[in-house]
MIMAR-520858 format. One record per residue: residue in three letters; y, z, x of N, C-alpha, C, O in turn; residue number from 1. Coordinates in nm, 2 decimals, always signed. Layout:
R:ALA:Y:Z:X:Y:Z:X:Y:Z:X:Y:Z:X:NUM $
...
END
This chain:
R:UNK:+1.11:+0.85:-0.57:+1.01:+0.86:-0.47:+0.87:+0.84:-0.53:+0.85:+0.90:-0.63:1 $
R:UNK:+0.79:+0.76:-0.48:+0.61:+0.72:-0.48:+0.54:+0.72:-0.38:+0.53:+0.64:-0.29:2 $
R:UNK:+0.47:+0.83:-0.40:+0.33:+0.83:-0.34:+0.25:+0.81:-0.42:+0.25:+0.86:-0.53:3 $
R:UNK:+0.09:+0.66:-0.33:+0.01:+0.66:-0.39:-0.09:+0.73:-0.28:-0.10:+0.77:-0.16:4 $
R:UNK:-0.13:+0.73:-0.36:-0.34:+0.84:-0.25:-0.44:+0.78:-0.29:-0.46:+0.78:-0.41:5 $
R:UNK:-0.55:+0.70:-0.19:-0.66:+0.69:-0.21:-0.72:+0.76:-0.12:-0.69:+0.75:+0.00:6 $
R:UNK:-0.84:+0.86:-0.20:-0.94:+0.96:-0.14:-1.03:+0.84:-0.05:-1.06:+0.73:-0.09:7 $
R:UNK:-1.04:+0.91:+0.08:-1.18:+0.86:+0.16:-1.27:+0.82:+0.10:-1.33:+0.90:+0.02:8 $
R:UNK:-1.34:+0.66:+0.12:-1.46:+0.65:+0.02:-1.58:+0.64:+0.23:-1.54:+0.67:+0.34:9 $
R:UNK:-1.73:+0.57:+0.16:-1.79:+0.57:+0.25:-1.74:+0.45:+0.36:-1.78:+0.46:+0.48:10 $
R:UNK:-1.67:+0.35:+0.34:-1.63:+0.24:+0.40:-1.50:+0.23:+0.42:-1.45:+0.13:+0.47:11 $
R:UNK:-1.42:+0.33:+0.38:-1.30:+0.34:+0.39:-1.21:+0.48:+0.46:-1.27:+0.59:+0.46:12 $
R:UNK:-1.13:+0.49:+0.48:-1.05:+0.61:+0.50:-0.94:+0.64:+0.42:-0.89:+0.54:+0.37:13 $
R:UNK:-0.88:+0.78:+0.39:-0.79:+0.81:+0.31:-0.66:+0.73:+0.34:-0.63:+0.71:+0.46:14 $
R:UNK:-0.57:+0.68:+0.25:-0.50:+0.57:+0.23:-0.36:+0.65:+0.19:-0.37:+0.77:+0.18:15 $
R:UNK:-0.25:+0.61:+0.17:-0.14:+0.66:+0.17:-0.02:+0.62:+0.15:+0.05:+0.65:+0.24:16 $
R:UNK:+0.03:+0.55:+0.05:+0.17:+0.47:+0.04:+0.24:+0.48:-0.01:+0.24:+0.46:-0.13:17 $
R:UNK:+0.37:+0.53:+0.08:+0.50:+0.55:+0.04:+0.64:+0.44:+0.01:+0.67:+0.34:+0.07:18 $
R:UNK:+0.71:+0.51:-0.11:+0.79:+0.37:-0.11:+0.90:+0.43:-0.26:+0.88:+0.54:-0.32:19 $
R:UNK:+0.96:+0.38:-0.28:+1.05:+0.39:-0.44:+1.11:+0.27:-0.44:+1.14:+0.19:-0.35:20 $
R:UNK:+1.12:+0.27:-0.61:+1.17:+0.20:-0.75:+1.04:+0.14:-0.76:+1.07:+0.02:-0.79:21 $
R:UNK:+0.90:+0.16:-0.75:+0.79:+0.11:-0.81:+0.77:+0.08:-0.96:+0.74:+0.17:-1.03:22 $
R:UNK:+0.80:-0.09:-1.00:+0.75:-0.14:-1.10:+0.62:-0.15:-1.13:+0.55:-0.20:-1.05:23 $
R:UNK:+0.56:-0.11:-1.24:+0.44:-0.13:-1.28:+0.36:-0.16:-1.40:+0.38:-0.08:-1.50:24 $
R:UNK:+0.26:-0.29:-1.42:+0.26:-0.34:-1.54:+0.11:-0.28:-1.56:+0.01:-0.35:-1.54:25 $
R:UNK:+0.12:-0.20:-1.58:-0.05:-0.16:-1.64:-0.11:-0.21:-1.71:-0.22:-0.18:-1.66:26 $
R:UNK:-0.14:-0.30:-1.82:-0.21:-0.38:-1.85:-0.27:-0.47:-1.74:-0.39:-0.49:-1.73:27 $
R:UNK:-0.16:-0.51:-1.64:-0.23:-0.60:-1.56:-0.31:-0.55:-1.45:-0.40:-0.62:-1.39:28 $
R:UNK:-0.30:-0.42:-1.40:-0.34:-0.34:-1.29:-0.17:-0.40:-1.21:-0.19:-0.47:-1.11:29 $
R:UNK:-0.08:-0.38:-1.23:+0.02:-0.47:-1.12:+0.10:-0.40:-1.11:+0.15:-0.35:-1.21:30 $
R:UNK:+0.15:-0.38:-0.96:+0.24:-0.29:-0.91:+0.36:-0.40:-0.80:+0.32:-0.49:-0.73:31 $
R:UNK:+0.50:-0.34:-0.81:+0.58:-0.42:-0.68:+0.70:-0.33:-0.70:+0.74:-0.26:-0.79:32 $
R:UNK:+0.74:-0.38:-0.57:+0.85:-0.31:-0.49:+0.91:-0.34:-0.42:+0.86:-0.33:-0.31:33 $
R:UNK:+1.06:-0.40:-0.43:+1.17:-0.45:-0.29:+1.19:-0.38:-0.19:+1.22:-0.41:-0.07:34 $
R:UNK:+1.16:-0.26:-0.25:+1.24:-0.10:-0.12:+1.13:-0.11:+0.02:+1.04:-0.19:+0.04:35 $
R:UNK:+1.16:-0.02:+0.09:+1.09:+0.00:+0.20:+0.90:+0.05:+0.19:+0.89:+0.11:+0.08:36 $
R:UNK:+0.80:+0.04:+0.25:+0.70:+0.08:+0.19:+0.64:+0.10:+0.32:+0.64:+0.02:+0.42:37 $
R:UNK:+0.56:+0.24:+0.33:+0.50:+0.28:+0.48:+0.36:+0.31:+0.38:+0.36:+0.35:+0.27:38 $
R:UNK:+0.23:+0.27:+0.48:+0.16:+0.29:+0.48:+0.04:+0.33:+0.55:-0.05:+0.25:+0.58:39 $
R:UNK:+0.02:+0.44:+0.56:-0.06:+0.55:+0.63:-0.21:+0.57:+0.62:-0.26:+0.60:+0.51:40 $
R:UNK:-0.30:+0.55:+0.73:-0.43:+0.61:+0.72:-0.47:+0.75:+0.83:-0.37:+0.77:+0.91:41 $
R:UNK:-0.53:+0.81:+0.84:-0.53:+0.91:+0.97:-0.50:+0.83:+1.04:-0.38:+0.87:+1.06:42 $
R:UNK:-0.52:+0.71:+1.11:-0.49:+0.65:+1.28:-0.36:+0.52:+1.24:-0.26:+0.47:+1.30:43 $
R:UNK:-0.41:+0.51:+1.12:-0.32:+0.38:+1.14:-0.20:+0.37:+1.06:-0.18:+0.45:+0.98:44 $
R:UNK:-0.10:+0.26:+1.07:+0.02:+0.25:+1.02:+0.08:+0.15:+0.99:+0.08:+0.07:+1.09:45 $
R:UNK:+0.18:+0.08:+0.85:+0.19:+0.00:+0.81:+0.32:+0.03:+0.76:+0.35:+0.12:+0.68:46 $
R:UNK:+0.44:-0.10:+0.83:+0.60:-0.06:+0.71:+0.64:-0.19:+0.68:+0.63:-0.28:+0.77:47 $
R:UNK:+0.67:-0.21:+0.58:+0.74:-0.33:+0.56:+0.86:-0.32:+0.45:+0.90:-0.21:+0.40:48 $
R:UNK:+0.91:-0.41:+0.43:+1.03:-0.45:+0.31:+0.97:-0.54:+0.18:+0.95:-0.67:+0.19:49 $
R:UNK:+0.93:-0.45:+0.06:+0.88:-0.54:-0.04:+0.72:-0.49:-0.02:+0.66:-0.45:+0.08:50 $
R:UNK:+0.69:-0.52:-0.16:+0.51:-0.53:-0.21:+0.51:-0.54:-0.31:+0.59:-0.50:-0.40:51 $
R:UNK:+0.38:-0.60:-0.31:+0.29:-0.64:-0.44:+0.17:-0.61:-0.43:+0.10:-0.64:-0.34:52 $
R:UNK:+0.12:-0.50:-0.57:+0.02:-0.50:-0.54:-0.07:-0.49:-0.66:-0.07:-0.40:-0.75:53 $
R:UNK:-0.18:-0.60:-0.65:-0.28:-0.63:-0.73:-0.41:-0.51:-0.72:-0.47:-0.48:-0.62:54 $
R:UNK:-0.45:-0.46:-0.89:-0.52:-0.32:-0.80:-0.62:-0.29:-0.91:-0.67:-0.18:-0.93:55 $
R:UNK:-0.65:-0.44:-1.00:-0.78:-0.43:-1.05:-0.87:-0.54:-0.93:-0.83:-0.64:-0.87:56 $
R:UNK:-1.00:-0.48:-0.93:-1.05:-0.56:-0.83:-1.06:-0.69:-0.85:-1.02:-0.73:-0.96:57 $
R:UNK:-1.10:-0.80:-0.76:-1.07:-0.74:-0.57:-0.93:-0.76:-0.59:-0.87:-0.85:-0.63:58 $
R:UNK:-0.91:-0.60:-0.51:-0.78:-0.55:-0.49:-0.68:-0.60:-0.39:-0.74:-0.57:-0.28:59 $
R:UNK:-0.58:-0.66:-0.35:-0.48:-0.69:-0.24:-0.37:-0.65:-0.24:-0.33:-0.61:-0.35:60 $
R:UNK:-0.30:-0.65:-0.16:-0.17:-0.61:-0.15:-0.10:-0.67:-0.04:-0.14:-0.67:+0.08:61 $
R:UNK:+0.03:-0.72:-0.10:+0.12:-0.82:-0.03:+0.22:-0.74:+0.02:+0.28:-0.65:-0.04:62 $
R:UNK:+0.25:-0.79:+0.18:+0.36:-0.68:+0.21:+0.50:-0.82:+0.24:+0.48:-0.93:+0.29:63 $
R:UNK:+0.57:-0.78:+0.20:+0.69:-0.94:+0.17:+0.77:-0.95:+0.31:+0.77:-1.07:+0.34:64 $
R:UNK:+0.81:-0.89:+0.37:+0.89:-0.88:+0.46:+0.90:-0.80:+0.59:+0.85:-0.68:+0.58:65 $
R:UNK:+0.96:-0.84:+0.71:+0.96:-0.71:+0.86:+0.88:-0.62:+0.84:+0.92:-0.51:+0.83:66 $
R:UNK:+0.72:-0.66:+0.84:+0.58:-0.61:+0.88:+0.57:-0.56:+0.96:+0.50:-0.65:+1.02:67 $
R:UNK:+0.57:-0.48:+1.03:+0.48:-0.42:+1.15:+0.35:-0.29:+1.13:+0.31:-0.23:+1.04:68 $
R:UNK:+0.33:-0.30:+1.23:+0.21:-0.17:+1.20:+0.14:-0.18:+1.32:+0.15:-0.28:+1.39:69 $
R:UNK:+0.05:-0.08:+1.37:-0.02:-0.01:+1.42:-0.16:+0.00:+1.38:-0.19:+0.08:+1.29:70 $
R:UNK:-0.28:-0.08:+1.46:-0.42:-0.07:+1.37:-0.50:-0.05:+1.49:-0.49:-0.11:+1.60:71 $
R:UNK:-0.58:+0.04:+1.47:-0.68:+0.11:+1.57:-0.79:+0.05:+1.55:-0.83:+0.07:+1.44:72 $
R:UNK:-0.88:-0.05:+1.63:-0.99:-0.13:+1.60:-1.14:-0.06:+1.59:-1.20:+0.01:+1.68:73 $
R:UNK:-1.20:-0.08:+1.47:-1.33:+0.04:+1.44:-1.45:-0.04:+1.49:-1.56:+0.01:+1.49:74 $
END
C-alpha cells in the first residue's frame, strides 16, 4: 500500500494518492504503477488503472487507463 500527500500550497489544495506496487527511480524524480490509483483533493476525485508520474518540475502525471473523476470548477 502507497500513500502520497501533498500539503496545501497557496494555489493549490491538499493532494492525496492512493495506489500499490509503486516503482520508483529517484534519480530521475520518476514514479509508475499498473495497479489501481485514486486520487483525492477535499472536493475532488480521480481513479484510474496505471500512472506515471514525472515529479521533478514541471511536474505531470499520466493516468493510463478507465479514468474517471469528479472535478468541482473553482
Amino acid at each position: 500500500e502507497v500513500r502520497i500527500t501533498r500539503e496545501a500550497g497557496t494555489d493549490n489544495p491538499t493532494l492525496q494518492i492512493d495506489t500499490r506496487n509503486l516503482r520508483v527511480q529517484p534519480r530521475q524524480d520518476y514514479a509508475e504503477t499498473d495497479e489501481h490509483v485514486r486520487v483525492d483533493t477535499d472536493v475532488d476525485w480521480l481513479e484510474a488503472d496505471g500512472m506515471q508520474a514525472w515529479l521533478r518540475p514541471p511536474s505531470r502525471i499520466r493516468f493510463l487507463s478507465r479514468v474517471k473523476g469528479y472535478y468541482v470548477p473553482r
